[in-house]
mmCIF file as Biopython writes it, N, C-alpha, C and O atoms, coordinates in Angstrom:
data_model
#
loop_
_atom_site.group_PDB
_atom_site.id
_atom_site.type_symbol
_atom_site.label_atom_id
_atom_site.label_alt_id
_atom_site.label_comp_id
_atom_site.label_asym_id
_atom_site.label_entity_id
_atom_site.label_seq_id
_atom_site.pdbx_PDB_ins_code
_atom_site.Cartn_x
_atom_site.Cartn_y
_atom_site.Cartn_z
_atom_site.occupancy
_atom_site.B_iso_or_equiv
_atom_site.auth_seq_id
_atom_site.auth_asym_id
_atom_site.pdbx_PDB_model_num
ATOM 1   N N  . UNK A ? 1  ? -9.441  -11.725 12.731  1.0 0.0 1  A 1 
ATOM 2   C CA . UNK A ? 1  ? -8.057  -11.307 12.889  1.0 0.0 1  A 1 
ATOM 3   C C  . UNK A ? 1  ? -7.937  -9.845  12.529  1.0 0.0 1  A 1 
ATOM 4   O O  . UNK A ? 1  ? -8.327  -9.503  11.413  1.0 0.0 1  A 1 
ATOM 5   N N  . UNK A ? 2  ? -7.575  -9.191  13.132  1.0 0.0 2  A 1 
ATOM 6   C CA . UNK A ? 2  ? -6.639  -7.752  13.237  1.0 0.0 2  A 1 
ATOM 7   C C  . UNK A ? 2  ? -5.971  -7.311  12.764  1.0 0.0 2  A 1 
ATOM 8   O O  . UNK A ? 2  ? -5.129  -7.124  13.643  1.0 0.0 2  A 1 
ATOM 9   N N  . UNK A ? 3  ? -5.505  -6.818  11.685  1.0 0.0 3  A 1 
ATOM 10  C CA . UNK A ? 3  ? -3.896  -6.362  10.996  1.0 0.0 3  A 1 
ATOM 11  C C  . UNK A ? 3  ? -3.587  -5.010  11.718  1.0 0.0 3  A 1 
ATOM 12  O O  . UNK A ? 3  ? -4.543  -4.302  12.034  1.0 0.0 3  A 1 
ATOM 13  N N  . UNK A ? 4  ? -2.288  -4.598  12.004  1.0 0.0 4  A 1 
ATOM 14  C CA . UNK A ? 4  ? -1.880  -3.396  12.380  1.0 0.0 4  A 1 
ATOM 15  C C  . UNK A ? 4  ? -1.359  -3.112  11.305  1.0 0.0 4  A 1 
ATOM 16  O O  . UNK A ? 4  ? -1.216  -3.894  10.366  1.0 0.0 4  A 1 
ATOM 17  N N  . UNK A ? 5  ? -0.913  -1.583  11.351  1.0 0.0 5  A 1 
ATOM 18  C CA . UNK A ? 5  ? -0.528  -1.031  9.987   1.0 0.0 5  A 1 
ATOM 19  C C  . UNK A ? 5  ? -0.029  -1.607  9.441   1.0 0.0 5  A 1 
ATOM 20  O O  . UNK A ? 5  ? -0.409  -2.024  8.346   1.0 0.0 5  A 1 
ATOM 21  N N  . UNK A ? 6  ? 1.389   -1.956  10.162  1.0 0.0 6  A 1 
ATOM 22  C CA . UNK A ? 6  ? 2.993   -2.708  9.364   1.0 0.0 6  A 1 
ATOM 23  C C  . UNK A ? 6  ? 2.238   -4.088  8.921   1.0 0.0 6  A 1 
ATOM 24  O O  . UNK A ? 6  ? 2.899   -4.558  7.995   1.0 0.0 6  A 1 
ATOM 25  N N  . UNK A ? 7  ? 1.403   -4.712  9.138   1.0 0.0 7  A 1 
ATOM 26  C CA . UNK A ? 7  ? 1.062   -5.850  8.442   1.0 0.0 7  A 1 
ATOM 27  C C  . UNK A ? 7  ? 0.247   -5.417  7.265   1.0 0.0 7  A 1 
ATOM 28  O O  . UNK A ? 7  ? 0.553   -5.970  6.208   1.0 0.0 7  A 1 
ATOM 29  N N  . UNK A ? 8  ? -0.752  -4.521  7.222   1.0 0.0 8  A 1 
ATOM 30  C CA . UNK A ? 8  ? -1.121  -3.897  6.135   1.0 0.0 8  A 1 
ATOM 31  C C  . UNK A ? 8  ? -0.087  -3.272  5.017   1.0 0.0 8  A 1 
ATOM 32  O O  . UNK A ? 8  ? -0.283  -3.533  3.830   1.0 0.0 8  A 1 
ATOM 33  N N  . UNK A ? 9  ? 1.035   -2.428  5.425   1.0 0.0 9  A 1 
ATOM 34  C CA . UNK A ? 9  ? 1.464   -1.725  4.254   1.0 0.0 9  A 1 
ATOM 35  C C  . UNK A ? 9  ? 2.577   -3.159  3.518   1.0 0.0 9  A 1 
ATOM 36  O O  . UNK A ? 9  ? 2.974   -3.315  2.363   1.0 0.0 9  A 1 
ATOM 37  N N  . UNK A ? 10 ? 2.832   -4.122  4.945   1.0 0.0 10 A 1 
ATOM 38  C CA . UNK A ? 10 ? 3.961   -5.523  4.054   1.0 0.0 10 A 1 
ATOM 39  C C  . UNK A ? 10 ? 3.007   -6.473  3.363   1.0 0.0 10 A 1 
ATOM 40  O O  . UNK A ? 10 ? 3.423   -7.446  2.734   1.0 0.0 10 A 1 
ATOM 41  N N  . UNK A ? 11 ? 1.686   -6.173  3.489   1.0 0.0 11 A 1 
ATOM 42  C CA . UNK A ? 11 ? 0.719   -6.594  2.563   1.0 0.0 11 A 1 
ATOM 43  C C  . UNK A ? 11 ? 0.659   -6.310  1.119   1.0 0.0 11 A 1 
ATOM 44  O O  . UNK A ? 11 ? 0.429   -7.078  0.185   1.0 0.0 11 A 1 
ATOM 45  N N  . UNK A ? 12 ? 0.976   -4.734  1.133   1.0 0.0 12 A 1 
ATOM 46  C CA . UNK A ? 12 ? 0.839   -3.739  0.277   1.0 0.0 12 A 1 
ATOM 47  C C  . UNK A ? 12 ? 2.571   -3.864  -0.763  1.0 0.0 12 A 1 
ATOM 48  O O  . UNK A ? 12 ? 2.608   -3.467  -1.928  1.0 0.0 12 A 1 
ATOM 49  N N  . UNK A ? 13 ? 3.526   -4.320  -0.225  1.0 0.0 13 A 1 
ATOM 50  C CA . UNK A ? 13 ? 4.445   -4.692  -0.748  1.0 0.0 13 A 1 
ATOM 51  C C  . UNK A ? 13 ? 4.519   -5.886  -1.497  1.0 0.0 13 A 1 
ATOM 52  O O  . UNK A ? 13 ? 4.897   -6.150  -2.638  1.0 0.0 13 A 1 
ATOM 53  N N  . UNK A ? 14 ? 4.058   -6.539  -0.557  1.0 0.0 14 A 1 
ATOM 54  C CA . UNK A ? 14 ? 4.189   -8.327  -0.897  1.0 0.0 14 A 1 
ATOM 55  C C  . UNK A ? 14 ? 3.191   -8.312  -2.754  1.0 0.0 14 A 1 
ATOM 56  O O  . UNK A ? 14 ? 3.583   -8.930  -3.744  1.0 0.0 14 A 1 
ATOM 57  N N  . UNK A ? 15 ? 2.090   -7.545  -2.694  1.0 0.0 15 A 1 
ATOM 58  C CA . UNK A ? 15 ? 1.251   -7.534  -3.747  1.0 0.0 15 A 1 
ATOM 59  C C  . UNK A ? 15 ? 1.518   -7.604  -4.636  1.0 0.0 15 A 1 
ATOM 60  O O  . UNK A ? 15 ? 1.294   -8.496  -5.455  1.0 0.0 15 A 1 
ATOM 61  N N  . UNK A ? 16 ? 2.395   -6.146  -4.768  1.0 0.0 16 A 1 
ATOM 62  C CA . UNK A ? 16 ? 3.348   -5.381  -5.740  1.0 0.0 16 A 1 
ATOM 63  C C  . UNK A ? 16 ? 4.580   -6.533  -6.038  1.0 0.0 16 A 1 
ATOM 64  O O  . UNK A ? 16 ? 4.510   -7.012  -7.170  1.0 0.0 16 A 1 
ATOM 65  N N  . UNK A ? 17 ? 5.303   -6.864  -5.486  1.0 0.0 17 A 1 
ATOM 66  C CA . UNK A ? 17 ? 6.238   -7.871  -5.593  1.0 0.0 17 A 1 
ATOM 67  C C  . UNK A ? 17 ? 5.734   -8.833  -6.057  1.0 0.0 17 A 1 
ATOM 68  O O  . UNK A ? 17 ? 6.280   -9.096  -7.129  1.0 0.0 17 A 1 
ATOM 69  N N  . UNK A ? 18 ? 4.431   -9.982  -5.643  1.0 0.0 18 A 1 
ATOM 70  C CA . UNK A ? 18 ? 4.338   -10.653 -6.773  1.0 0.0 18 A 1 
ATOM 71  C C  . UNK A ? 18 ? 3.960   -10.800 -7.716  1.0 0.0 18 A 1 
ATOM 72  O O  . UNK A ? 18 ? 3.916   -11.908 -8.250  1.0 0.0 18 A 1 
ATOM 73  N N  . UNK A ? 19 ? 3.385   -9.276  -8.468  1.0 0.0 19 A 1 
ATOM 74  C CA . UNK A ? 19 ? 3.159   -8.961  -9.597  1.0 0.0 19 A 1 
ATOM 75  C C  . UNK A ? 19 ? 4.121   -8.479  -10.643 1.0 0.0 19 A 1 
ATOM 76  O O  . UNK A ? 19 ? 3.942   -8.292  -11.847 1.0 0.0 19 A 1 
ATOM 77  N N  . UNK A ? 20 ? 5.580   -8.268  -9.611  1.0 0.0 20 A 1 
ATOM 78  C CA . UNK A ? 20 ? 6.336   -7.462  -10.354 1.0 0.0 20 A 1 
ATOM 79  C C  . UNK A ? 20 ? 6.242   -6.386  -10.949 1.0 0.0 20 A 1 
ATOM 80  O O  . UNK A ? 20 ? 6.474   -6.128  -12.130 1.0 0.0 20 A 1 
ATOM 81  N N  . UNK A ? 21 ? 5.860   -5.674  -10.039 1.0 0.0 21 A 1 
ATOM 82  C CA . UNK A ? 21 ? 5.916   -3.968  -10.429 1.0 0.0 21 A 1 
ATOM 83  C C  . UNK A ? 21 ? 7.024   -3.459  -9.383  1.0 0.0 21 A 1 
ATOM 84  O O  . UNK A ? 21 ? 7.220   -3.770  -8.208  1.0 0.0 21 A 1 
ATOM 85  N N  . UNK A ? 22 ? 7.538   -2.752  -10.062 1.0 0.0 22 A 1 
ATOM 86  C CA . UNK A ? 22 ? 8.741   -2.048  -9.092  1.0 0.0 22 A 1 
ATOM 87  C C  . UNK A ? 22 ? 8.025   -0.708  -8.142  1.0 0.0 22 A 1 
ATOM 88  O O  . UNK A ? 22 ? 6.972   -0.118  -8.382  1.0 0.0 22 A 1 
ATOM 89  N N  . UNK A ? 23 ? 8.851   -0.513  -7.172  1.0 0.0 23 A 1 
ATOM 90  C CA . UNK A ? 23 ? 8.312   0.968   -6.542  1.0 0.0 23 A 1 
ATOM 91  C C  . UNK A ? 23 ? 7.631   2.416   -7.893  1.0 0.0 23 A 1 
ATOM 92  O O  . UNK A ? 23 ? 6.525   2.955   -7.871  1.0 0.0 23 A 1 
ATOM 93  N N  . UNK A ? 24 ? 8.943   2.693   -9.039  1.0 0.0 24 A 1 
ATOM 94  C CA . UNK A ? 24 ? 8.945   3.709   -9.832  1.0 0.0 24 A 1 
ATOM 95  C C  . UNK A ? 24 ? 8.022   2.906   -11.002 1.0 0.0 24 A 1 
ATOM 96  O O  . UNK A ? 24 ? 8.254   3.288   -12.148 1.0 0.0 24 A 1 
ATOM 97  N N  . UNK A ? 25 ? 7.128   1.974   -10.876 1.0 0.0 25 A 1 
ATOM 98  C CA . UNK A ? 25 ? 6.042   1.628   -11.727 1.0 0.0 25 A 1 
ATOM 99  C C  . UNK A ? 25 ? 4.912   2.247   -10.993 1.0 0.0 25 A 1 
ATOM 100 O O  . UNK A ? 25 ? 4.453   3.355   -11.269 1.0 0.0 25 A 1 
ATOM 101 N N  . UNK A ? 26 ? 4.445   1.400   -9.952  1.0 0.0 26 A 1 
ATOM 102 C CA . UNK A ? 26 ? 3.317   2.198   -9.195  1.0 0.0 26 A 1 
ATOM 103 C C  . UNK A ? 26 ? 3.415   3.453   -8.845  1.0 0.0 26 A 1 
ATOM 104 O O  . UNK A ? 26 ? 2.436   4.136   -8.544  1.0 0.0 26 A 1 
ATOM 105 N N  . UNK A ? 27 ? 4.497   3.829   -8.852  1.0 0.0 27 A 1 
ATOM 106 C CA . UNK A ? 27 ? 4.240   5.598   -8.656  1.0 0.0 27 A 1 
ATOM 107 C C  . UNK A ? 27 ? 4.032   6.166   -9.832  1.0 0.0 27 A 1 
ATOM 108 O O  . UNK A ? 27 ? 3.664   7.336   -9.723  1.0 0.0 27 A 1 
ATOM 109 N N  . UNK A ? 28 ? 4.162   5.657   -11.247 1.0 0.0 28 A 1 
ATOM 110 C CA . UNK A ? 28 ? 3.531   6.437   -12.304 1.0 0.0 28 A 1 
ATOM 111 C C  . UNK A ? 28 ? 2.383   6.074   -12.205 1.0 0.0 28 A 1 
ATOM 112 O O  . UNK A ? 28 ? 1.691   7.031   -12.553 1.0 0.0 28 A 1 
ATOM 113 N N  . UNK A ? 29 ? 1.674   5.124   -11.893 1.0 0.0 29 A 1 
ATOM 114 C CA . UNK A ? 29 ? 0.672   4.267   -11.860 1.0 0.0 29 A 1 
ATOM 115 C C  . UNK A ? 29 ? -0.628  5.103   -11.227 1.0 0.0 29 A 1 
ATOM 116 O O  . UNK A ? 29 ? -1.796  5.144   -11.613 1.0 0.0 29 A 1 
ATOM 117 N N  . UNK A ? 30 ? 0.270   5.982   -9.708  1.0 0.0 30 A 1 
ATOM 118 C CA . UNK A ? 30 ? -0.702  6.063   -8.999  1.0 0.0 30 A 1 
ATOM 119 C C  . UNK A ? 30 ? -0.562  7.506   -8.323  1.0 0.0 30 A 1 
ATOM 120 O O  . UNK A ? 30 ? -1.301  7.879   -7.412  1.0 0.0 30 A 1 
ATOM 121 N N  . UNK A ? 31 ? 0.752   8.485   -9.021  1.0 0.0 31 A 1 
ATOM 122 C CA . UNK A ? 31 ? 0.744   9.569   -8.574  1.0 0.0 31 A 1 
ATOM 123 C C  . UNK A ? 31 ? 1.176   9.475   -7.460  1.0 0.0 31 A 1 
ATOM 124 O O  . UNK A ? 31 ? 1.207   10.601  -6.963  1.0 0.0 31 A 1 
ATOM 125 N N  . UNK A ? 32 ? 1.580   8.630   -6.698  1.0 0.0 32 A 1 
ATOM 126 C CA . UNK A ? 32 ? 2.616   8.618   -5.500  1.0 0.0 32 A 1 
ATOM 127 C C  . UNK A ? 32 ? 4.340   8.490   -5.477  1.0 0.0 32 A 1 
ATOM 128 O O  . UNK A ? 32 ? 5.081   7.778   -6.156  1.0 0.0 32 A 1 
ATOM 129 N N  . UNK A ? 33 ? 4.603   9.351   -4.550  1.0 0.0 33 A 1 
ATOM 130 C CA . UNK A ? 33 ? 6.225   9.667   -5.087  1.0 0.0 33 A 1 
ATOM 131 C C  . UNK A ? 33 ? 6.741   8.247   -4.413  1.0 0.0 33 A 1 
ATOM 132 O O  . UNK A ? 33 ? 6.433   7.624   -3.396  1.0 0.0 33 A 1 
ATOM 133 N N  . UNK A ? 34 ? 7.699   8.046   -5.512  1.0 0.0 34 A 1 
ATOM 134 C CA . UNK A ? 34 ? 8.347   7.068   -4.939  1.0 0.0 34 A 1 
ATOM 135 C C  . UNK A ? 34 ? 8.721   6.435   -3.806  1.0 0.0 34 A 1 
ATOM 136 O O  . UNK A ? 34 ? 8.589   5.270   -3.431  1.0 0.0 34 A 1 
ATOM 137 N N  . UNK A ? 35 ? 9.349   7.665   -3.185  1.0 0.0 35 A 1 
ATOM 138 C CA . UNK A ? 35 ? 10.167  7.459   -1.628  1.0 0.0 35 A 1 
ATOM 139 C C  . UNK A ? 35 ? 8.654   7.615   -0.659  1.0 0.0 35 A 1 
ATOM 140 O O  . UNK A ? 35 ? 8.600   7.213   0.503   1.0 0.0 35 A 1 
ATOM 141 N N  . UNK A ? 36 ? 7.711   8.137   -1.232  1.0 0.0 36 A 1 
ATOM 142 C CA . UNK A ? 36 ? 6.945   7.411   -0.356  1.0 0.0 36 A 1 
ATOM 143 C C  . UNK A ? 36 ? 5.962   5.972   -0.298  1.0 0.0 36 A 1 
ATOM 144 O O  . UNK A ? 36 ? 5.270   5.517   0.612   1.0 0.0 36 A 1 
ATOM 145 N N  . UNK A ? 37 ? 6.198   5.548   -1.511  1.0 0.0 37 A 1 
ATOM 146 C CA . UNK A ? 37 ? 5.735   4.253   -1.533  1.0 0.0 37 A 1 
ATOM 147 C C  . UNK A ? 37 ? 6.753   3.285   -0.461  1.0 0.0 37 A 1 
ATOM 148 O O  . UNK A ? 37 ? 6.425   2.369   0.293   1.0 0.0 37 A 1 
ATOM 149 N N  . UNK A ? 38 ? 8.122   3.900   -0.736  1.0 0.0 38 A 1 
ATOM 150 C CA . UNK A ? 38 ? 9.048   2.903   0.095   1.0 0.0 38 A 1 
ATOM 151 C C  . UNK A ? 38 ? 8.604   3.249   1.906   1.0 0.0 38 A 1 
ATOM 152 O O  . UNK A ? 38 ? 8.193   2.512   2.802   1.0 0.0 38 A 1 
ATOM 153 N N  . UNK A ? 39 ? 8.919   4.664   1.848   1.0 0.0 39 A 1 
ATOM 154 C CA . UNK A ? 39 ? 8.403   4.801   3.247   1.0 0.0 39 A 1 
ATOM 155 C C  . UNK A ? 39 ? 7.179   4.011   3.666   1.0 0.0 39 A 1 
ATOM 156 O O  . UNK A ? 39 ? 7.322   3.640   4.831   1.0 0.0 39 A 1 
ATOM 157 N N  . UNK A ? 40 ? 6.320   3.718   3.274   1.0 0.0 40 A 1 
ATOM 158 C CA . UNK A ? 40 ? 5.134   2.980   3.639   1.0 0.0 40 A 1 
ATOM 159 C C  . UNK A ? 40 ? 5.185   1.687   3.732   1.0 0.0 40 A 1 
ATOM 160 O O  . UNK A ? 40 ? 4.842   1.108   4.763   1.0 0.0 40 A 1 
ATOM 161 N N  . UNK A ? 41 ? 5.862   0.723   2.075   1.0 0.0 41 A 1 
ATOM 162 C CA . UNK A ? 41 ? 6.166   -0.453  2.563   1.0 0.0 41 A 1 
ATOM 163 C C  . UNK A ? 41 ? 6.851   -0.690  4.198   1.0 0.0 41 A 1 
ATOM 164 O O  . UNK A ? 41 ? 6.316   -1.455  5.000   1.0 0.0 41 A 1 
ATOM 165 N N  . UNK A ? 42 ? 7.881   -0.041  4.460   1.0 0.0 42 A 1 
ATOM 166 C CA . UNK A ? 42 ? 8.846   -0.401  5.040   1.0 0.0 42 A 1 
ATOM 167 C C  . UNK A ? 42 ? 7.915   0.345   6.776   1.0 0.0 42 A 1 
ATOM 168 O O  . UNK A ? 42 ? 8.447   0.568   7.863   1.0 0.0 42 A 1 
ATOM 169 N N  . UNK A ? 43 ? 6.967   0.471   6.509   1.0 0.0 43 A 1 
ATOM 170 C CA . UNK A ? 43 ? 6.541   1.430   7.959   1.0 0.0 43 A 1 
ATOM 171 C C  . UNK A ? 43 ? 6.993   2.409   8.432   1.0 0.0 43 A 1 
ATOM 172 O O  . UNK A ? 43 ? 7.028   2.454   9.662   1.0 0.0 43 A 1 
ATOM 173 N N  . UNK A ? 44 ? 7.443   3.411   7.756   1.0 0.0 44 A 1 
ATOM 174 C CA . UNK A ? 44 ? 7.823   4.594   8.148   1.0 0.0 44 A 1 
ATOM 175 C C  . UNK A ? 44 ? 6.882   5.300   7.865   1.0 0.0 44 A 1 
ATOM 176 O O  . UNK A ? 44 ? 6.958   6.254   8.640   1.0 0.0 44 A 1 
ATOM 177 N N  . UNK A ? 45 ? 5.675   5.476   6.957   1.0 0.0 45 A 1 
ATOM 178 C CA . UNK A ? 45 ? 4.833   6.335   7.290   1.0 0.0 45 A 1 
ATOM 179 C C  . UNK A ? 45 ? 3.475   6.771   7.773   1.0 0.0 45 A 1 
ATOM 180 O O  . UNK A ? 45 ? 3.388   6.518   8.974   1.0 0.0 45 A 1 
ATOM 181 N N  . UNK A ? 46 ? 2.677   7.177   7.426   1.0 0.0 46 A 1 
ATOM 182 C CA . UNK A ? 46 ? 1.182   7.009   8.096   1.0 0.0 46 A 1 
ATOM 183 C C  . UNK A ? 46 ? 0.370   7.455   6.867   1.0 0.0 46 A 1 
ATOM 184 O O  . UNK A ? 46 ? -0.196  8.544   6.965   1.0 0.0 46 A 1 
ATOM 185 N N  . UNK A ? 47 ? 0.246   6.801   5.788   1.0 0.0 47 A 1 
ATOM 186 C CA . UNK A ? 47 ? -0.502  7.386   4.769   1.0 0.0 47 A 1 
ATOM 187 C C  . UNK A ? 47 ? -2.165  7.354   5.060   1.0 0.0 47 A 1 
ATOM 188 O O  . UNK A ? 47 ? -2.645  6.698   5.985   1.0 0.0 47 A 1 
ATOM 189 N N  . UNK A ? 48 ? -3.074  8.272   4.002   1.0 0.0 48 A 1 
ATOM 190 C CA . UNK A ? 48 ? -4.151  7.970   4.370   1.0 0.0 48 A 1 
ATOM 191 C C  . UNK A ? 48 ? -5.232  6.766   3.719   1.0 0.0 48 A 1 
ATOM 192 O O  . UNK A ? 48 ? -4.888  5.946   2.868   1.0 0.0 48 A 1 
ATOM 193 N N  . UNK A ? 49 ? -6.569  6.860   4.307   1.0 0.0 49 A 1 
ATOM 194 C CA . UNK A ? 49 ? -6.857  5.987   3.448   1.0 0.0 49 A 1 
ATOM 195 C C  . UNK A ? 49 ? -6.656  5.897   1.981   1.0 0.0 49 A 1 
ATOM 196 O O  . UNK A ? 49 ? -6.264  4.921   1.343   1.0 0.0 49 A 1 
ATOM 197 N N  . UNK A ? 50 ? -7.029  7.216   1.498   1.0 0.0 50 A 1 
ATOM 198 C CA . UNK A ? 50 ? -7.233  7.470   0.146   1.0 0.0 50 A 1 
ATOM 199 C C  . UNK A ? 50 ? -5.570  6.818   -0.486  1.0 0.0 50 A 1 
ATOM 200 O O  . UNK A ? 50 ? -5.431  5.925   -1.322  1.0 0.0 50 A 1 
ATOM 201 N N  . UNK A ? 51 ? -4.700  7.430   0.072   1.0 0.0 51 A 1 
ATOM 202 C CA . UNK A ? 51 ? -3.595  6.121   -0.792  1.0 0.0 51 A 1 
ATOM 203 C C  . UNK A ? 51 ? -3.035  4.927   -0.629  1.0 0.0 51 A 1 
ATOM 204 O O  . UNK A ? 51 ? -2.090  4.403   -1.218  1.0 0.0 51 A 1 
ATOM 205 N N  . UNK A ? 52 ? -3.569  4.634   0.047   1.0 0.0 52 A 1 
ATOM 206 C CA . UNK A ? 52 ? -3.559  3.212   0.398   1.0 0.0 52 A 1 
ATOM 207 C C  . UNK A ? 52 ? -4.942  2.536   -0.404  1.0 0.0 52 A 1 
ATOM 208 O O  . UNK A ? 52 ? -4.884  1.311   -0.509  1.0 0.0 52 A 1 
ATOM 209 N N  . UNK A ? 53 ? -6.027  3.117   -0.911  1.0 0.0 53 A 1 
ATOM 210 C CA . UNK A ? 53 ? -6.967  3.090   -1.785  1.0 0.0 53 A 1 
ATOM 211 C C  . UNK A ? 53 ? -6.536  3.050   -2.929  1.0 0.0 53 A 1 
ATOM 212 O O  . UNK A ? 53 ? -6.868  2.100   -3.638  1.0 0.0 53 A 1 
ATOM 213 N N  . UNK A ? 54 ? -5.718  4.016   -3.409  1.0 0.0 54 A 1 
ATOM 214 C CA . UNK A ? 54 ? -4.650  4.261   -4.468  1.0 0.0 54 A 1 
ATOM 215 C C  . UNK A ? 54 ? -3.884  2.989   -4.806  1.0 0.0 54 A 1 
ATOM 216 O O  . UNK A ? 54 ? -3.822  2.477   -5.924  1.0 0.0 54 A 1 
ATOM 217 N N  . UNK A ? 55 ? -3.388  2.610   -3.839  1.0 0.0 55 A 1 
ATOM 218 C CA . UNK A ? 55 ? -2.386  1.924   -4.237  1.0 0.0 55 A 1 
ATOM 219 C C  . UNK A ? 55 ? -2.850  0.193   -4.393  1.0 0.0 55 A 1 
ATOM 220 O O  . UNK A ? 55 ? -2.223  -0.527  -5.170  1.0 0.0 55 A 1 
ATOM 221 N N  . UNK A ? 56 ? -3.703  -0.206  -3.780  1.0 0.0 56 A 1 
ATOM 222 C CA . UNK A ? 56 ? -4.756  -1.597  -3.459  1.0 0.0 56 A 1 
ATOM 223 C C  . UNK A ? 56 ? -5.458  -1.124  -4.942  1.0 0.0 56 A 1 
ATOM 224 O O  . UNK A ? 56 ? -5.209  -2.125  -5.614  1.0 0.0 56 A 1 
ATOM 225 N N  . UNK A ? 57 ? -6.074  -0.339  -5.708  1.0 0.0 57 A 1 
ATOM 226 C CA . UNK A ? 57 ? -6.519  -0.252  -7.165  1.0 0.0 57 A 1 
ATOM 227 C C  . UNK A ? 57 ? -5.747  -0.624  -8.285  1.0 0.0 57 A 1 
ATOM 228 O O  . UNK A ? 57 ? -6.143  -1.282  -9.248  1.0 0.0 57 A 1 
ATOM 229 N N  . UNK A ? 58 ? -4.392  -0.067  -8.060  1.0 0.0 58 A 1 
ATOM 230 C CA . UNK A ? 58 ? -3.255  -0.058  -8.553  1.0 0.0 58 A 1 
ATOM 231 C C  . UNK A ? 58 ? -2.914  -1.631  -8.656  1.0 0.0 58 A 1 
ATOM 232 O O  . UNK A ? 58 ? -2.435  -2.045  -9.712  1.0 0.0 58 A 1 
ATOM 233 N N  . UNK A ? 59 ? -3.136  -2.465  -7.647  1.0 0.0 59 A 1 
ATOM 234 C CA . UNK A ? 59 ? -2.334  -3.460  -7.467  1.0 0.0 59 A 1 
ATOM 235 C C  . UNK A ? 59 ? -3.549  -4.480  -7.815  1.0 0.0 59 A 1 
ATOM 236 O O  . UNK A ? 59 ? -3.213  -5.645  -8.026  1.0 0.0 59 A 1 
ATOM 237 N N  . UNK A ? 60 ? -5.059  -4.125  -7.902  1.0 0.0 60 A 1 
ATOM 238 C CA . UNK A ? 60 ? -6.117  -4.747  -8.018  1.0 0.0 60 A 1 
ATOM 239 C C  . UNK A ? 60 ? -5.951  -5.252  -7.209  1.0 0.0 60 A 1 
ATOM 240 O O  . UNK A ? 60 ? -5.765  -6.416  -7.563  1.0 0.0 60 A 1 
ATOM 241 N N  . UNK A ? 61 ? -5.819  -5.108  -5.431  1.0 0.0 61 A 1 
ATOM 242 C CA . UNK A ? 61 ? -6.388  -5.693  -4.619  1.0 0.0 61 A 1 
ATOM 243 C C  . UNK A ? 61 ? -7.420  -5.157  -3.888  1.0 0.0 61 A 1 
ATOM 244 O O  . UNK A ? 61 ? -7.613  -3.968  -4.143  1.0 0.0 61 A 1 
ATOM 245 N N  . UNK A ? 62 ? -8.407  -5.810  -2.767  1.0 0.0 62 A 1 
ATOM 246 C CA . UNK A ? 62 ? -8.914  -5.207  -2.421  1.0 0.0 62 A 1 
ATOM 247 C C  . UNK A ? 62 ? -9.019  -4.606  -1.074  1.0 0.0 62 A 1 
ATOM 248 O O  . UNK A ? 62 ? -8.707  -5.393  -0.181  1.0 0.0 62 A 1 
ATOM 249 N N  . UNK A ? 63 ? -9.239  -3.873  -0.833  1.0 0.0 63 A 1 
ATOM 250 C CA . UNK A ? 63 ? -9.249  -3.951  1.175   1.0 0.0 63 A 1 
ATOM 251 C C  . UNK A ? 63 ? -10.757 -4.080  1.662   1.0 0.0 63 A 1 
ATOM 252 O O  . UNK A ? 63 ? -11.754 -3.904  0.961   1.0 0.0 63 A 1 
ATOM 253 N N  . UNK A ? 64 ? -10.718 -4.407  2.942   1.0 0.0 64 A 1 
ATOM 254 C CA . UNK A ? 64 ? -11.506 -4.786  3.649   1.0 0.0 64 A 1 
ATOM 255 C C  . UNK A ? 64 ? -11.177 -4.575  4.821   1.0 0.0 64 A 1 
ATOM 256 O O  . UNK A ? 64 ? -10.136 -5.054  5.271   1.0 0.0 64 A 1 
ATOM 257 N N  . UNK A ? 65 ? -12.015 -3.801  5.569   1.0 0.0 65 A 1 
ATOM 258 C CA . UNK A ? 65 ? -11.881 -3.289  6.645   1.0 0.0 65 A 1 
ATOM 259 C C  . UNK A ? 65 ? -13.125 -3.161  7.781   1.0 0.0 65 A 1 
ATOM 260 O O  . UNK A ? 65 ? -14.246 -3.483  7.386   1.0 0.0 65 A 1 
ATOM 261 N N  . UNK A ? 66 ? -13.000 -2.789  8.917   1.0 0.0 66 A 1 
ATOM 262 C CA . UNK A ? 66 ? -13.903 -2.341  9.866   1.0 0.0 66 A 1 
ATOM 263 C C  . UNK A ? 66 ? -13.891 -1.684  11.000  1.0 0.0 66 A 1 
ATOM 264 O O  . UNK A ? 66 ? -13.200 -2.139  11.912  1.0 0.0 66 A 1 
ATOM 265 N N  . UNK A ? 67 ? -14.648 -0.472  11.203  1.0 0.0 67 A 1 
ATOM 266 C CA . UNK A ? 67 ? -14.428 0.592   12.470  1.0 0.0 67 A 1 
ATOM 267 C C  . UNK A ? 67 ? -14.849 -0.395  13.425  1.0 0.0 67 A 1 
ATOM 268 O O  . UNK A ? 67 ? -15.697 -1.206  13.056  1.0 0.0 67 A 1 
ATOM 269 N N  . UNK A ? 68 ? -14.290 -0.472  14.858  1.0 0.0 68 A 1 
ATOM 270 C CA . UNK A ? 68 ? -15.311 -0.954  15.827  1.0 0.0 68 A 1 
ATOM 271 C C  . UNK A ? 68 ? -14.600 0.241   16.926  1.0 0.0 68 A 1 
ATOM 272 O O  . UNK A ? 68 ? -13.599 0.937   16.756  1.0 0.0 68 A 1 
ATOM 273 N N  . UNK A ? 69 ? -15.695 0.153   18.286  1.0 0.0 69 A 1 
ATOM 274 C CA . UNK A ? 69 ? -15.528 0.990   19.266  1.0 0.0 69 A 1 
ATOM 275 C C  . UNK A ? 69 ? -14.863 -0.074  20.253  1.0 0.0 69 A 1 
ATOM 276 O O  . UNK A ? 69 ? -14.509 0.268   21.382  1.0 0.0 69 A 1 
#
């Protein structure tokens, strides 16, 4: 199975939520500004790997991924 972004970053929400960390926790957490943690949950932005790395450490999850052609 495939995830596209928006299933990745409501991944990336859902995490956070059932750990109960708020947006302004993980951003002390992880050096990401707030409004862009929201922008990302919500698919408004295009972050890179590295914070989305950031933020899956943060949340102790892990990713897993793969390039194909």
């Amino acid at each position: 199975m495939k995830l596209n972004d928006k299933e990745i970053y409501s991944a990336i929400a859902k995490a956070r939520k059932s750990k109960n960390i708020s947006q302004q926790e993980i951003s002390r957490m992880t050096g990401i500004i707030q409004a862009d943690i929201s922008r990302i949950e919500n698919g408004k932005a295009n972050p890179t790997i590295n914070v989305i790395t950031r933020l899956a450490d943060a949340l102790g999850i892990s990713l897993n991924f793969s390039i194909d052609n």
